[in-house]
BAFI-3210 file (N, C-alpha, C; in Angstrom, 3 decimals, decimal comma, padded with zeros to 6 digits):
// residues 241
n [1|2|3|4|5|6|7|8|9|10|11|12|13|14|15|16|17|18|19|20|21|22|23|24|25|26|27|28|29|30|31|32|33|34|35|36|37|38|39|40|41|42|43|44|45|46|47|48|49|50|51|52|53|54|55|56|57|58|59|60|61|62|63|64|65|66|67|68|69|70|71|72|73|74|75|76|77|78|79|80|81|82|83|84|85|86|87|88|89|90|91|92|93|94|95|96|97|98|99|100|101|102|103|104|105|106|107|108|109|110|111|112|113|114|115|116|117|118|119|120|121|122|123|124|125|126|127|128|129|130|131|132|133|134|135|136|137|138|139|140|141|142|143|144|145|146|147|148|149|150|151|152|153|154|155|156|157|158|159|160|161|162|163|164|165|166|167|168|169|170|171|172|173|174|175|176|177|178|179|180|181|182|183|184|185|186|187|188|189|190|191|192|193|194|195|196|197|198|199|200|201|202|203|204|205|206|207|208|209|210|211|212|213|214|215|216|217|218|219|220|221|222|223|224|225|226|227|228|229|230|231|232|233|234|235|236|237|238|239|240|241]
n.u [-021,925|-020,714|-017,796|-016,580|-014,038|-011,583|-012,902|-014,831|-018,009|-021,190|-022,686|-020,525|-020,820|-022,897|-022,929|-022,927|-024,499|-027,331|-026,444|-025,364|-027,387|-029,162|-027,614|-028,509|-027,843|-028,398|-028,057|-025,618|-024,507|-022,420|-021,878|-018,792|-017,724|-018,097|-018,460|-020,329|-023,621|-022,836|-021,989|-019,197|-016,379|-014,467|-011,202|-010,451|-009,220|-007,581|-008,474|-010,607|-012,732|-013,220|-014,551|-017,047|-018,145|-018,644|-020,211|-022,923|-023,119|-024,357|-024,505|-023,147|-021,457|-021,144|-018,136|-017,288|-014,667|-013,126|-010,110|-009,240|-011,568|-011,215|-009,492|-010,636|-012,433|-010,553|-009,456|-011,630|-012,342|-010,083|-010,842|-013,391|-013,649|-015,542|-017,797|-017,471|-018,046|-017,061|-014,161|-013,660|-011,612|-010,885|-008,299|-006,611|-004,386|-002,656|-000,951|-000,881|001,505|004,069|007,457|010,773|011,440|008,729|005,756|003,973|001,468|003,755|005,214|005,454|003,317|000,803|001,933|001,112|-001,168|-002,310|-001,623|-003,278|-005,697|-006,494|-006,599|-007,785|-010,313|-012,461|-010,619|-008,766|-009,564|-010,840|-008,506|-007,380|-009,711|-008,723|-006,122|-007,086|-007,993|-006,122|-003,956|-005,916|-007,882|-010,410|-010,186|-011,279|-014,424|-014,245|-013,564|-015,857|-017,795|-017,135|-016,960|-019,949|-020,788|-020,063|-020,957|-023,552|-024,052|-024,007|-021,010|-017,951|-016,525|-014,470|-012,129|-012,289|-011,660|-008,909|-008,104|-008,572|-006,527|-004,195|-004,700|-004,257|-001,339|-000,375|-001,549|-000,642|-001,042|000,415|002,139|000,126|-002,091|-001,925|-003,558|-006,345|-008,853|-011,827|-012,405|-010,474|-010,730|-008,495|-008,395|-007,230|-005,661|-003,632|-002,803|-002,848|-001,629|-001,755|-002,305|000,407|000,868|002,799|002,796|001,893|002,227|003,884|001,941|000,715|002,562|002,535|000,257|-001,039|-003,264|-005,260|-006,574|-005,918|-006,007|-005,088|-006,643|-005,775|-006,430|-007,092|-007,393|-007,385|-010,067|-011,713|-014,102|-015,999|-014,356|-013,484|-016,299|-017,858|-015,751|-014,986|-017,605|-017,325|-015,208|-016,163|-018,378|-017,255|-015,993|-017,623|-019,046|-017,897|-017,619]
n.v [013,203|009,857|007,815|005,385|002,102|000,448|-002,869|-002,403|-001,508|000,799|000,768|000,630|003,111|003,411|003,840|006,612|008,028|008,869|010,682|012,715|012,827|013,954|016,627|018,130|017,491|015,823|012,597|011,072|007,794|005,892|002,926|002,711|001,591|-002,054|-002,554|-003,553|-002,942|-001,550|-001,498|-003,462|-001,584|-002,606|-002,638|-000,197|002,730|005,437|008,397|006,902|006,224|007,930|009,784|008,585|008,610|010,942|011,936|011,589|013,559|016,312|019,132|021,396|019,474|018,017|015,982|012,607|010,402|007,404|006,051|004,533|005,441|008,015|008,657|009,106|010,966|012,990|013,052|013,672|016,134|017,820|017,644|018,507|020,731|022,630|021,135|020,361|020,502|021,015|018,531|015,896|013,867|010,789|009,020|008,359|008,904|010,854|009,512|005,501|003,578|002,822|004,870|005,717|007,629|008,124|007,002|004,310|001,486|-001,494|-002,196|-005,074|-006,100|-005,360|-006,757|-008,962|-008,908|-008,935|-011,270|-013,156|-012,658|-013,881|-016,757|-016,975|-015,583|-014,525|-015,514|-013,352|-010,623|-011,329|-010,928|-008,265|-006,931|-007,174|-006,257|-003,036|-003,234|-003,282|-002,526|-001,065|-000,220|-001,611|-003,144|-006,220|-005,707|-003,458|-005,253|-006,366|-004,950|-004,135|-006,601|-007,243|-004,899|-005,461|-007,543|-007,277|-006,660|-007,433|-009,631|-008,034|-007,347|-009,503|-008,446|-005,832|-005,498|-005,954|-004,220|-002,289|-002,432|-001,585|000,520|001,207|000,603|002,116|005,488|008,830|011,066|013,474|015,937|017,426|017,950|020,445|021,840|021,879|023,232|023,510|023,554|021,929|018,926|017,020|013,958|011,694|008,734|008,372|005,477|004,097|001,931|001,775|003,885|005,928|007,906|009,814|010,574|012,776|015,159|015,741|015,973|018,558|020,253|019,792|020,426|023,338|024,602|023,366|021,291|019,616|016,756|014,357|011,668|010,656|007,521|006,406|003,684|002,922|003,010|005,368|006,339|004,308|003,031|005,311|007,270|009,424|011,372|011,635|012,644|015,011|016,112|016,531|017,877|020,398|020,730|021,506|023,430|025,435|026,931]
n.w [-005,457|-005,151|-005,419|-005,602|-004,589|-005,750|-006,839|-005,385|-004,649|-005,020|-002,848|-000,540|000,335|002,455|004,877|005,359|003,720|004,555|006,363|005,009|003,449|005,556|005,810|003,620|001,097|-002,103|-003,091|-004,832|-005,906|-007,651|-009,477|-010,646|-014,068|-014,481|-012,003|-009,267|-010,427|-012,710|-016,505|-018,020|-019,010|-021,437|-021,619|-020,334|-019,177|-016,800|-017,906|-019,319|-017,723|-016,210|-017,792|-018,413|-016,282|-015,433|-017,787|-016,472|-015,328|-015,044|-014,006|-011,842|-009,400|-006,439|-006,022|-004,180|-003,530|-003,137|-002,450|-005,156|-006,807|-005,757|-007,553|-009,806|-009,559|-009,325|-011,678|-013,160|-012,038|-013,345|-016,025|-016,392|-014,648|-014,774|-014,032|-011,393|-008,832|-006,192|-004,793|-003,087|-001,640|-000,719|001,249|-000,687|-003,726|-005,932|-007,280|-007,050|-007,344|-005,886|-006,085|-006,480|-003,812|-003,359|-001,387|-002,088|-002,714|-003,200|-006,295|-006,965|-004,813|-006,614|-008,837|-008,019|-006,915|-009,508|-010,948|-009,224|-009,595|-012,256|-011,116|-008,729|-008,179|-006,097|-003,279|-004,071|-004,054|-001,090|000,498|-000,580|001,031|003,077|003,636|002,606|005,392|006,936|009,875|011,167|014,422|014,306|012,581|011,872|011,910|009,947|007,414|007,218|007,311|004,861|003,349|003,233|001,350|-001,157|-001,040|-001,849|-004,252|-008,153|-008,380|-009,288|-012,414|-014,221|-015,660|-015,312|-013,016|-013,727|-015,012|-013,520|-011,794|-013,434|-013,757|-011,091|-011,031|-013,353|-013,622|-013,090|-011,683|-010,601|-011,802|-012,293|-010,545|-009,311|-011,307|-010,487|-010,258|-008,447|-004,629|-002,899|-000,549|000,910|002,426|004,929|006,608|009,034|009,579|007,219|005,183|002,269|001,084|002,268|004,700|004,704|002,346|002,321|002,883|000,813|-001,510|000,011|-001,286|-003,785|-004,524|-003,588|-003,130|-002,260|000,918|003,782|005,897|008,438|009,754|013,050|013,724|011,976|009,265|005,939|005,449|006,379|006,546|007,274|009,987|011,250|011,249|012,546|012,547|010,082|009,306|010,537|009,155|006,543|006,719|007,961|006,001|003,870|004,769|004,378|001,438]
ca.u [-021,704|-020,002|-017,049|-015,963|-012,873|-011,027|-013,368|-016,126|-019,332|-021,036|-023,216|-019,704|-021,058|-024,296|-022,412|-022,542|-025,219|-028,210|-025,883|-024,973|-028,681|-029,854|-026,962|-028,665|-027,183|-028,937|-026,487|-025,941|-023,718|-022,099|-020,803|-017,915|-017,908|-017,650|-018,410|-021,996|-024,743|-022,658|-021,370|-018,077|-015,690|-012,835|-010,077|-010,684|-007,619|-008,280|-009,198|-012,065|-013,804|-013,722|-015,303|-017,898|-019,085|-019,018|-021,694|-023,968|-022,819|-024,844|-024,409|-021,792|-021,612|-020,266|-017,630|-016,286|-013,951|-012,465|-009,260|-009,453|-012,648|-010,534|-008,381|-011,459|-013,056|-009,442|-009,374|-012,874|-011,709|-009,427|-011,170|-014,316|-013,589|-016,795|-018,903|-016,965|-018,793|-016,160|-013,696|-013,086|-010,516|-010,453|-007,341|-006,468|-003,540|-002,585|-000,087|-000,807|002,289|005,233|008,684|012,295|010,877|007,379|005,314|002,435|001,992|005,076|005,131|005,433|001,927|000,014|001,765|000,676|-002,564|-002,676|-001,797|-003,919|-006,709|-007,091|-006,633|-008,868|-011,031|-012,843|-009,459|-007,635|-010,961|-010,790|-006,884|-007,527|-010,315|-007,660|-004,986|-007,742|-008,489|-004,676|-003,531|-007,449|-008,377|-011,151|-009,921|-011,729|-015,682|-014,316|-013,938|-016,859|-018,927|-016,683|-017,643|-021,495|-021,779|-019,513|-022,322|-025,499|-024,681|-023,630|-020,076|-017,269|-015,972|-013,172|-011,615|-012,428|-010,415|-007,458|-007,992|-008,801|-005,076|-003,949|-004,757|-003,304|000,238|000,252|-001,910|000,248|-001,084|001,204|002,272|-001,309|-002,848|-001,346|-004,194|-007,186|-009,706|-012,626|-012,426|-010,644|-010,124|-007,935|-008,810|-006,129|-005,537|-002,721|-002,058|-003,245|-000,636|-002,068|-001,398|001,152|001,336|004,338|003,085|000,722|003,070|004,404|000,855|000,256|002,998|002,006|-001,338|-001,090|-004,624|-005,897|-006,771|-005,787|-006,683|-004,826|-007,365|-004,818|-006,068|-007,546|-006,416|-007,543|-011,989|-011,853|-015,539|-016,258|-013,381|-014,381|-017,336|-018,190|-014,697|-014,920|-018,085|-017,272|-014,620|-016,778|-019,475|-016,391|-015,351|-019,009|-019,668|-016,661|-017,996]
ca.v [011,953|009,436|007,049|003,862|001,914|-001,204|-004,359|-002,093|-000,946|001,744|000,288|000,761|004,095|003,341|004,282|008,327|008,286|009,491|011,653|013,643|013,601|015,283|017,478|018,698|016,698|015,192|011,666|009,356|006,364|005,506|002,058|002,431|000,799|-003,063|-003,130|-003,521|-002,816|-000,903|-002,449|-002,921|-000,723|-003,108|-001,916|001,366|003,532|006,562|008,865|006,698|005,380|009,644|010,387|007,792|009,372|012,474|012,029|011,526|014,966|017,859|020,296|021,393|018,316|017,929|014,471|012,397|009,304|007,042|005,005|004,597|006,894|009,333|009,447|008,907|011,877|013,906|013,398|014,809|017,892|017,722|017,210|019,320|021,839|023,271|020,537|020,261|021,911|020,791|017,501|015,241|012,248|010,022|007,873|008,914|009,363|011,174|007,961|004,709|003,003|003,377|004,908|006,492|009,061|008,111|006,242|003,894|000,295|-001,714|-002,707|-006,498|-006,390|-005,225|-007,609|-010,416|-009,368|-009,340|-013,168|-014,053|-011,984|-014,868|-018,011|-017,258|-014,267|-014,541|-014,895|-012,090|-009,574|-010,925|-010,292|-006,877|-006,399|-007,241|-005,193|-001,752|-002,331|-003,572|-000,989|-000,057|-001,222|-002,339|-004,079|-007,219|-004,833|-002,862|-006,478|-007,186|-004,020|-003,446|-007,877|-007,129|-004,221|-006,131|-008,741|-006,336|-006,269|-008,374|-009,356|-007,299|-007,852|-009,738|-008,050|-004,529|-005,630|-006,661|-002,552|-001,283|-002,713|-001,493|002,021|001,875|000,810|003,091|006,370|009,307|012,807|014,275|016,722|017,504|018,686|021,791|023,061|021,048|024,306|023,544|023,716|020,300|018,780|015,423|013,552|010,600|007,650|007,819|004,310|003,769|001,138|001,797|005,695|006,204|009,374|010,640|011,627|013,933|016,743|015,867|016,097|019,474|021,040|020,087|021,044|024,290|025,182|022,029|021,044|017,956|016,410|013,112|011,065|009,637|006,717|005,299|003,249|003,313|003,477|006,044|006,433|003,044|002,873|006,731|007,942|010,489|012,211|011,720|013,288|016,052|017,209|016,640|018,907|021,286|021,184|021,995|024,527|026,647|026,338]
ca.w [-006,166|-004,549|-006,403|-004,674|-004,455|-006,656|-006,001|-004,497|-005,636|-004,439|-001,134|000,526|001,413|002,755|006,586|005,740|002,928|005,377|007,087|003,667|002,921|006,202|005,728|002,460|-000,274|-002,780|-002,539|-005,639|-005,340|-008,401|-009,519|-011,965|-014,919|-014,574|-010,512|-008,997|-011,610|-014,163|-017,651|-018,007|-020,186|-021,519|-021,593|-020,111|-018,474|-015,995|-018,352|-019,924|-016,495|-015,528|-019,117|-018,080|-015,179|-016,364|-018,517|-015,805|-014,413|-016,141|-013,347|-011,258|-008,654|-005,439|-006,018|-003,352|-003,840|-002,154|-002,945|-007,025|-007,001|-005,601|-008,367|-010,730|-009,564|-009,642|-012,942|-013,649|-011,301|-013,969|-017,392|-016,538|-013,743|-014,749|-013,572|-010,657|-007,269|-005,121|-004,768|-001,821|-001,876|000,945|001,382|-002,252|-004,233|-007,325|-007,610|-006,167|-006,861|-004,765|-006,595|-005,651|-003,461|-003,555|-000,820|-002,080|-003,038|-004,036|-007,479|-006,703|-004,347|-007,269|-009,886|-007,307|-007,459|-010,985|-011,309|-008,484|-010,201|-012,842|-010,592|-007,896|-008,188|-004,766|-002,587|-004,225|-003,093|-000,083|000,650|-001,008|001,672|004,628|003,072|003,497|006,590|007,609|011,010|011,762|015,590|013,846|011,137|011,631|011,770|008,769|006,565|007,253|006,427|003,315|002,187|002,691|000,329|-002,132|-001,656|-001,980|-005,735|-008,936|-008,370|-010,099|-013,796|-013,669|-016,598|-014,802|-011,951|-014,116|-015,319|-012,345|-011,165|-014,253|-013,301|-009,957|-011,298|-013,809|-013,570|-012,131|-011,674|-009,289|-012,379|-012,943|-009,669|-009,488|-011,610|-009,844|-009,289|-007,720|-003,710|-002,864|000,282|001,077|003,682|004,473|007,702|009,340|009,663|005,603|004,361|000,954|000,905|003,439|005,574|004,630|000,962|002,528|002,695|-000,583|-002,062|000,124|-001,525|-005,348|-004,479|-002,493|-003,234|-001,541|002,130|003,920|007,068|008,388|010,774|013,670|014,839|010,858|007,903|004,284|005,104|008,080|006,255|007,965|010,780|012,058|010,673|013,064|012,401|008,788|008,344|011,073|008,397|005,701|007,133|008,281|004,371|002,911|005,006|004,225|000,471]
c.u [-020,553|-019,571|-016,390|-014,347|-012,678|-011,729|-014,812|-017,386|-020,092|-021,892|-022,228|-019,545|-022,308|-023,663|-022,782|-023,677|-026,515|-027,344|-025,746|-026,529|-029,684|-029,007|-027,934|-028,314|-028,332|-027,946|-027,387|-024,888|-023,667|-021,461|-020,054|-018,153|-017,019|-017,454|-020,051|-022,726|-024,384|-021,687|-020,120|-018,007|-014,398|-011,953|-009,916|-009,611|-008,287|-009,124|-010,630|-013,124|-014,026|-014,971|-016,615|-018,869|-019,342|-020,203|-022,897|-023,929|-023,175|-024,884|-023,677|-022,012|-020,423|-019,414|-016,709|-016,022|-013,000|-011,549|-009,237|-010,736|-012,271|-010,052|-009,177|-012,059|-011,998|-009,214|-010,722|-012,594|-010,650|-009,435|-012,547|-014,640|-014,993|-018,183|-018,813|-017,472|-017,716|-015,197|-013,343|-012,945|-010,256|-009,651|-007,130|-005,310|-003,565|-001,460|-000,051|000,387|003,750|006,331|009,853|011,601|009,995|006,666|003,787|002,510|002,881|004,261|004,805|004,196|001,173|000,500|001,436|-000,675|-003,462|-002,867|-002,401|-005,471|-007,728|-007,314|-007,271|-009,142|-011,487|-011,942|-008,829|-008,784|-010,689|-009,230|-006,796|-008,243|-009,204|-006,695|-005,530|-007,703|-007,226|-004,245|-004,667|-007,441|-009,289|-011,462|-011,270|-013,628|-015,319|-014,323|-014,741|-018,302|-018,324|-016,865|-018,870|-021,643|-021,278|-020,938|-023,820|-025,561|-023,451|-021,828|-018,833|-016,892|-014,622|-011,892|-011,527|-011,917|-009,228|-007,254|-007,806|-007,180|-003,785|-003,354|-004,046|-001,763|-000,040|-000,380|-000,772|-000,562|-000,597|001,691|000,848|-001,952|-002,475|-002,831|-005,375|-007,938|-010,889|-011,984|-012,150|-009,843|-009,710|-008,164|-008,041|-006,458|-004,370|-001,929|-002,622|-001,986|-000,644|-001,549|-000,991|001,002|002,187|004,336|002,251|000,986|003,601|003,087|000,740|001,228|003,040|000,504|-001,577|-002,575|-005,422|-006,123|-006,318|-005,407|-006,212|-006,058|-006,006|-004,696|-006,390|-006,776|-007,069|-009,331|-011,900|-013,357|-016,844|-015,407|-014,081|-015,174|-017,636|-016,912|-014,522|-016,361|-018,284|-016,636|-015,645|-017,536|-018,561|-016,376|-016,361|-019,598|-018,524|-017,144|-018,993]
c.v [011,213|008,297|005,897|003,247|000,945|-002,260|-004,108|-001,637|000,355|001,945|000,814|002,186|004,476|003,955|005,868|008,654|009,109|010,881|012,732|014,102|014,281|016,561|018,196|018,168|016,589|013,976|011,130|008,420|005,950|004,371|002,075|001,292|-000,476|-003,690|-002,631|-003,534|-002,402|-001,772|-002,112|-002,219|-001,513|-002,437|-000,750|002,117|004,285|007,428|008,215|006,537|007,567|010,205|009,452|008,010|010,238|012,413|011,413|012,868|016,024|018,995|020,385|020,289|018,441|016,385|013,897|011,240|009,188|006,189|005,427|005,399|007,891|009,755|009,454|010,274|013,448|014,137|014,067|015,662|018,469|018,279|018,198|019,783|022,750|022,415|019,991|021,175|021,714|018,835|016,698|013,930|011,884|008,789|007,552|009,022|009,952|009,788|006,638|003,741|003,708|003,530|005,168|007,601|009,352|007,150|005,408|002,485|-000,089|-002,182|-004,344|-006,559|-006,367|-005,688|-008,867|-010,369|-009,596|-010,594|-013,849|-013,713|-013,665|-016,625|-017,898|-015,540|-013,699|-014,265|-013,745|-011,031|-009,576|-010,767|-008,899|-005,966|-006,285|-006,180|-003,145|-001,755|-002,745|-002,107|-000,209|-001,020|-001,750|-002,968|-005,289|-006,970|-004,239|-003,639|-006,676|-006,219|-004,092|-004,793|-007,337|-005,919|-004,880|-006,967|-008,274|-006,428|-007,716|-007,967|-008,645|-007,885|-008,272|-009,136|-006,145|-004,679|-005,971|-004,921|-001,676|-001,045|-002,042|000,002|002,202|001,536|001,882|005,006|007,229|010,994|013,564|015,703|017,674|018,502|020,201|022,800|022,751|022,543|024,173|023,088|022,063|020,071|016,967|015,090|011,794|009,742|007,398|006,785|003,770|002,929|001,347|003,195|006,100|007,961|009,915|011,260|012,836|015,648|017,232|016,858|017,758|020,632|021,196|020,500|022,279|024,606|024,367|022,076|019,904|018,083|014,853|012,713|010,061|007,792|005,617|004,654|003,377|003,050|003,788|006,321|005,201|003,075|004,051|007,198|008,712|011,605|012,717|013,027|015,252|016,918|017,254|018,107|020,405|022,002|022,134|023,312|025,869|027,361|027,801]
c.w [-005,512|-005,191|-005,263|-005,004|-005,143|-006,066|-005,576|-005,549|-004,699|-003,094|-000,202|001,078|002,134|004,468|006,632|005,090|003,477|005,922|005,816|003,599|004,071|006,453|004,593|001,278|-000,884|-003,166|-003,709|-005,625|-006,752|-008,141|-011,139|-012,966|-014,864|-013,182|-010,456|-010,312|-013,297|-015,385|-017,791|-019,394|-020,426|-021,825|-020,847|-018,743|-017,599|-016,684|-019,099|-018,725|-016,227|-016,665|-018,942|-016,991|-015,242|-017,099|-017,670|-015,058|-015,362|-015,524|-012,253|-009,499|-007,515|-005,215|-004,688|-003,129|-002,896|-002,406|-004,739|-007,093|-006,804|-006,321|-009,708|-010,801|-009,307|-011,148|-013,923|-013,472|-012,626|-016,065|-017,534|-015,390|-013,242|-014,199|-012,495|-009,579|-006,339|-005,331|-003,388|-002,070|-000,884|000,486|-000,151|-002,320|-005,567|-007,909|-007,040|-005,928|-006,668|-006,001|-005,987|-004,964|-002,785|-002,821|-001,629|-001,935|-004,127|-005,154|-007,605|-005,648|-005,822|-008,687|-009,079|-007,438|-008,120|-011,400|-010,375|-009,076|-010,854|-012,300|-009,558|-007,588|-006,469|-003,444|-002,466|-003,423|-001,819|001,015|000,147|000,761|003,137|004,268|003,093|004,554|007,642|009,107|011,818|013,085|015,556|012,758|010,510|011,349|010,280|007,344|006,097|006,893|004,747|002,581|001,988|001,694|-000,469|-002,641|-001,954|-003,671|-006,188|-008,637|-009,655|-011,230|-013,786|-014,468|-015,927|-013,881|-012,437|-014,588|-014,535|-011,786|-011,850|-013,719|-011,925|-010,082|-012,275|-014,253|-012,824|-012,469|-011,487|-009,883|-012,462|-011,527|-009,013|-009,654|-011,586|-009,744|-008,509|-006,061|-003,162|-001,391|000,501|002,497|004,220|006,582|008,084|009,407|008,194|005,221|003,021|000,239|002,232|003,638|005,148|003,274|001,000|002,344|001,006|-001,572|-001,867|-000,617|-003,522|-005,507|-003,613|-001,988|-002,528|-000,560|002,955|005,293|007,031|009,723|011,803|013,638|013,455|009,988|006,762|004,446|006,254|007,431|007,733|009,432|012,187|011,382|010,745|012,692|011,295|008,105|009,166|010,166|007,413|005,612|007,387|006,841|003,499|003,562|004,706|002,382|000,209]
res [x|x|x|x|x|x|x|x|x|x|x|x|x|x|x|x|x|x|x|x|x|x|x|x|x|x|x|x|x|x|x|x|x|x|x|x|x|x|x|x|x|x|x|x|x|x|x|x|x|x|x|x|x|x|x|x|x|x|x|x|x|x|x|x|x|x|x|x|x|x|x|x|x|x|x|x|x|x|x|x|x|x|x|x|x|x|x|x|x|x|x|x|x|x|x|x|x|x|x|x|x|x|x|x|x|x|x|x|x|x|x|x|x|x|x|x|x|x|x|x|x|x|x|x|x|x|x|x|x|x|x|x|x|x|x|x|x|x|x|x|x|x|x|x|x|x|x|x|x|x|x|x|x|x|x|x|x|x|x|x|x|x|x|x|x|x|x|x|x|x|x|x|x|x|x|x|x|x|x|x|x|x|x|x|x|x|x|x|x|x|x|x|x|x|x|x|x|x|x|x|x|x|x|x|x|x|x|x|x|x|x|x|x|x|x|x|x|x|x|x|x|x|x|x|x|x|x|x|x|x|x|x|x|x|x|x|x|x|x|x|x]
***
């Protein structure tokens, strides 16, 4: 099951989706509630959007999120362990915004893109979309895959992007993953502006049990950016399994 990112829906993994399913998968492509096809959930915090997907999960599932899916499908790992086959978080945090200590985004990006949210919907997206693929050598290719799936489906709720933002200032796991059990591996972009490098260690040492794998040369969709590298670990990860 595969969880998408703030803004996205879940086309934006149509790049690996074949590849998973001649691996063996059985691949579904979720869109969170209130992006692509699915209804929004007003109001709805981390824990409700996880409890939401969850109930499409009746048997132990292999989840793998990317950005805010990452931390959507950490908190399932989380909430029902048991329906949990494995976890993989690409370019993920258990905290997205930055503190004393703590690398992510500043506080003042993501109250800007709160008040640009309601005065021009369309802009802010696509300043979001530059801001992923910010540091990639193919920034200006990764834009431009990550607009068209945007555009394959009904655009996002604009009220589910004022939540979604919600959740990345103030969700924090970092206490929490400690006791994550199913078989989880992180998978991060060196040059990620969004989740910097430098909390990777942090992460590996509240998560001992974990795995994690920086890609050198990517930024925040090495899915898109490197593909072949991404799904070399992937395939690395599942077969250990």
């Amino acid at each position: 099951m595969l969880l998408h990112g703030w803004g996205m829906n879940g086309a934006v993994w149509q790049s690996i989706t074949a590849d998973l399913a001649a691996a063996g998968f059985r691949v579904g492509l979720v869109d969170l509630p209130g992006f692509g096809h699915s209804a929004p959930l007003p109001g709805a915090r981390l824990a409700e959007l996880a409890k939401a997907v969850l109930t499409e999960v009746q048997a132990p599932t292999h989840l793998l999120g990317w950005s805010l899916g990452g931390l959507v499908a950490t908190q399932m790992a989380l909430l029902a362990p048991e329906r949990v086959a494995s976890l993989v978080t690409v370019a993920s945090s258990p905290a997205f915004q930055a503190a004393e200590g703590w690398g992510g985004i500043k506080p003042e990006v993501l109250s800007q893109f709160g008040e640009q949210l309601a005065a021009d919907l369309p802009r802010t997206l696509e300043r979001f979309l530059a801001l992923q693929a910010m540091g990639s050598a193919t920034a200006r290719e990764d834009v431009r895959v990550l607009r068209a799936a945007i555009a394959q489906s009904p655009a996002p709720d604009a009220e589910a992007l004022a939540d979604g933002l919600a959740i990345l200032r103030e969700a924090d796991l970092r206490s929490r993953v400690a006791g994550i059990r199913p078989p989880w591996l992180r998978l991060y972009g060196r040059l990620d502006g969004l989740v910097p490098a430098r909390t990777v260690a942090q992460v590996d040492a509240m998560a001992p049990q974990s795995q994690s794998v920086i890609l050198p040369k990517a930024s925040h969709a090495p899915f898109i950016s490197h593909r072949e590298q991404t799904l070399s670990e992937l395939k690395r990860f599942y077969l250990t399994l």
